[in-house]
Kinemage of the C-alpha trace (Angstrom):
@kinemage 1
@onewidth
@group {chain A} dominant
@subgroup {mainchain}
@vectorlist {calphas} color= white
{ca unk a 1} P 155.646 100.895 97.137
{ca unk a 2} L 151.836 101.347 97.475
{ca unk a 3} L 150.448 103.002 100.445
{ca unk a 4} L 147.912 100.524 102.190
{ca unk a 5} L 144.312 101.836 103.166
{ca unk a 6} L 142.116 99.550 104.848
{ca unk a 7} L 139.210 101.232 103.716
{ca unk a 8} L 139.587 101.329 99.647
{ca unk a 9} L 138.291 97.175 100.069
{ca unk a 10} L 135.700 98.137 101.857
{ca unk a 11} L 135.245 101.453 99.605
{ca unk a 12} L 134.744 99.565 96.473
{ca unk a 13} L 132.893 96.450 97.742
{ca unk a 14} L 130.323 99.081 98.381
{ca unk a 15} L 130.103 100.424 94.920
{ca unk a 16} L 129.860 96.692 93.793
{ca unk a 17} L 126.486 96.270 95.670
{ca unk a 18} L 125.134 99.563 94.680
{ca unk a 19} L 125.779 98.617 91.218
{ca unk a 20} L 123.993 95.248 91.427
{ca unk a 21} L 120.946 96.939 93.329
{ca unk a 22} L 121.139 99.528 90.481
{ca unk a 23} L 121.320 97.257 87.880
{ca unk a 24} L 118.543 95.243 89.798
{ca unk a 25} L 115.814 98.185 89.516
{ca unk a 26} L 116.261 99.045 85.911
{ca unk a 27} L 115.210 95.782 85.361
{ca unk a 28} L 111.865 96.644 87.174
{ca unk a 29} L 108.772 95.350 85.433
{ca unk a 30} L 105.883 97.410 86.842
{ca unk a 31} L 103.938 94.378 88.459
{ca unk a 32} L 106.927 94.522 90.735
{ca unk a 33} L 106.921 98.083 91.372
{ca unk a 34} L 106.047 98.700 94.794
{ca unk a 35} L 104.722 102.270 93.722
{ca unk a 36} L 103.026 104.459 91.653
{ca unk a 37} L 105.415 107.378 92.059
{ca unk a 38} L 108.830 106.986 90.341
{ca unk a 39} L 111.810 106.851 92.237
{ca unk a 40} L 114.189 104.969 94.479
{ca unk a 41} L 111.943 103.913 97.322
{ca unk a 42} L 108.457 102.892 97.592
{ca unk a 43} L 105.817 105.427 98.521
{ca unk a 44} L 102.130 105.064 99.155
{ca unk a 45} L 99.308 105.640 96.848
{ca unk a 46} L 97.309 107.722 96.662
{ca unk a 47} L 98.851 110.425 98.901
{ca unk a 48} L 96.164 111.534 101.910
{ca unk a 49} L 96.010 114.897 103.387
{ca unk a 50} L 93.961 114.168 106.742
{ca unk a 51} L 92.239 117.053 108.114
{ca unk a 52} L 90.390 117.945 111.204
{ca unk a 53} L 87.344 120.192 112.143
{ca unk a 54} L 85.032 120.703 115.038
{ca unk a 55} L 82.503 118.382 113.803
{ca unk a 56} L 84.714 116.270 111.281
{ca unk a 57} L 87.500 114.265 109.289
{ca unk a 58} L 88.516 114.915 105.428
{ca unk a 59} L 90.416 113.107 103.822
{ca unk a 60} L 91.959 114.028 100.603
{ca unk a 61} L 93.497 111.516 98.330
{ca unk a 62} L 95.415 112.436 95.284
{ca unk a 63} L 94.114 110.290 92.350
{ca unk a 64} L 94.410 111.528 89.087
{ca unk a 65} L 93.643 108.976 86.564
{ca unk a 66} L 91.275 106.949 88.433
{ca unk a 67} L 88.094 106.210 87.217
{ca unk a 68} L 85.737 107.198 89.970
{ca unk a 69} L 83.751 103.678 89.429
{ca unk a 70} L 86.854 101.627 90.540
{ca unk a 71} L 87.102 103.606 93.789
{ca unk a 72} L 86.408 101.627 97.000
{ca unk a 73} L 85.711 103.652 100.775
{ca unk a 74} L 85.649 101.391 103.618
{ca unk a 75} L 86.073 101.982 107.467
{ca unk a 76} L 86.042 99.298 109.835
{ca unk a 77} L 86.632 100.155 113.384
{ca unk a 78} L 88.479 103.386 112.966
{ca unk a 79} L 90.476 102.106 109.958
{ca unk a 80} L 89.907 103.553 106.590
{ca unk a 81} L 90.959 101.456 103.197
{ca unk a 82} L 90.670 103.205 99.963
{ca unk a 83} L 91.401 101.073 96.894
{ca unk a 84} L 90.080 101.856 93.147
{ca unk a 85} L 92.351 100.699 89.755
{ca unk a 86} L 94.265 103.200 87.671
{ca unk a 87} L 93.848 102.339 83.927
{ca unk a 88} L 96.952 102.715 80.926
{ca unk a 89} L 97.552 105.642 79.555
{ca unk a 90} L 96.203 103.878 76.200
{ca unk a 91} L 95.692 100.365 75.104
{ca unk a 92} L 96.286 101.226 71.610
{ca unk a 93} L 100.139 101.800 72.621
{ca unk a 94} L 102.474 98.857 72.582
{ca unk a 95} L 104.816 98.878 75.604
{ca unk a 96} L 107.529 98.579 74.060
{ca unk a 97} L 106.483 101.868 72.184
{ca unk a 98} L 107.680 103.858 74.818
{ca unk a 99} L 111.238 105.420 75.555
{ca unk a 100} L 110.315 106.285 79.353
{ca unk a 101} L 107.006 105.397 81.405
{ca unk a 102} L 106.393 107.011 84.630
{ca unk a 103} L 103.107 107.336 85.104
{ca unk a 104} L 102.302 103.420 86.706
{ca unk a 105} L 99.314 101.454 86.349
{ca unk a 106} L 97.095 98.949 88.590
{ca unk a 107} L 95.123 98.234 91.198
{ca unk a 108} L 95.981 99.974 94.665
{ca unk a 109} L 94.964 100.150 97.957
{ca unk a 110} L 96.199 102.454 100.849
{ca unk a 111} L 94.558 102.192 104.639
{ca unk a 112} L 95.133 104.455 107.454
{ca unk a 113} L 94.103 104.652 111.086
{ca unk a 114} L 91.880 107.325 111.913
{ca unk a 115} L 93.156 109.105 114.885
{ca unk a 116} L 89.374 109.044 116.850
{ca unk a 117} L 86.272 107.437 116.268
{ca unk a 118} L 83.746 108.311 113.312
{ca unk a 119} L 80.023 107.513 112.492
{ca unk a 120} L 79.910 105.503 109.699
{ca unk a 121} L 76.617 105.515 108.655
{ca unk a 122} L 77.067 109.014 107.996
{ca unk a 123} L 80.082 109.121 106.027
{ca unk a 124} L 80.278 111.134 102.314
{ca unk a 125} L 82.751 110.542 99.410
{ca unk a 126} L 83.156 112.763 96.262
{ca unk a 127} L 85.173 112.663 93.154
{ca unk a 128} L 86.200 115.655 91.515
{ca unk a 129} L 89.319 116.899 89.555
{ca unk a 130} L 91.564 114.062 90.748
{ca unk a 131} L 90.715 114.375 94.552
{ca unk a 132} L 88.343 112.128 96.406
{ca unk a 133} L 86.914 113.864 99.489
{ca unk a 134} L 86.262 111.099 102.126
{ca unk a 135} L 83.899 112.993 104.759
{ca unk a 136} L 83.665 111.297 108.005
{ca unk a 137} L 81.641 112.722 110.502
{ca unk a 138} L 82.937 112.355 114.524
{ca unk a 139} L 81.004 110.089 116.848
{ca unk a 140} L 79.180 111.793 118.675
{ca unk a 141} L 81.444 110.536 121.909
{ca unk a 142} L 84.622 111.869 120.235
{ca unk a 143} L 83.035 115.453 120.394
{ca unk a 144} L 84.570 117.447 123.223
{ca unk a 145} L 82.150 118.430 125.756
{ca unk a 146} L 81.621 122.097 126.941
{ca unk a 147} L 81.826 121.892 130.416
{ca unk a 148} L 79.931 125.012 132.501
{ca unk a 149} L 82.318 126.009 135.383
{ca unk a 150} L 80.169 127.065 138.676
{ca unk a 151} L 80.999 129.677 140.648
{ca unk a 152} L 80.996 129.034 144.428
């Protein structure tokens, strides 16, 4: 006589659905992807280091591969959007050519809310060795103030 176990249903209707989500993704066609980055879950692109001085913001956004005339900077009250295309490896190459493809191509863009508030009209952005450099200078509000302490 078998032992019962409640759980072995439940056990293997779980390996059912992983299956059919597994078998799902490897039928991904990169126009679905929902990233550049291989793996099982999405991820932003580009990836942003944000960085804070005295007198500014940097941000540093990982794009290898992008041609530096399809990149976009835009901020709009305190929200930055970078966007720019990635190009194919090669158009020569057939994709059917290839036994594995991880580096993804397309058009992207990635926003993010800046955590105080910037002057625009003074903001630089440079392209060099994969990184653009976004700098955005602080409004002159956002600046803490030195405050002189009397003495009584």
């Amino acid at each position: 006589m078998a032992e019962w176990n409640p759980f072995q249903g439940i056990e293997a209707l779980r390996r059912e659905i992983d299956k059919a989500f597994e078998d799902y993704n490897s039928g991904e066609s990169p126009s679905y992807r929902a990233a550049f980055l291989p793996g099982r879950g999405p991820r932003r692109y580009p990836l942003i280091n944000l960085l804070e001085d005295k007198d500014n913001l940097r941000i540093e956004a990982l794009t290898p591969g992008v041609d530096p005339q399809s990149l976009n900077v835009t901020v709009v009250q305190n929200r930055l959007t970078v966007s720019g295309e990635k190009s194919r490896v090669s158009n020569d190459v057939r994709p059917e050519a290839f036994h594995r493809s991880e580096r993804a191509s397309g058009k992207f863009v990635r926003s993010l809310d800046l955590p105080l508030e910037v002057d625009a009209a003074a903001i630089e952005a440079e392209y060099k060795n994969g990184l653009l450099i976004v700098t955005l200078p602080k409004a002159e509000k956002a600046k803490p103030k030195q405050i002189q302490v009397k003495v009584a």
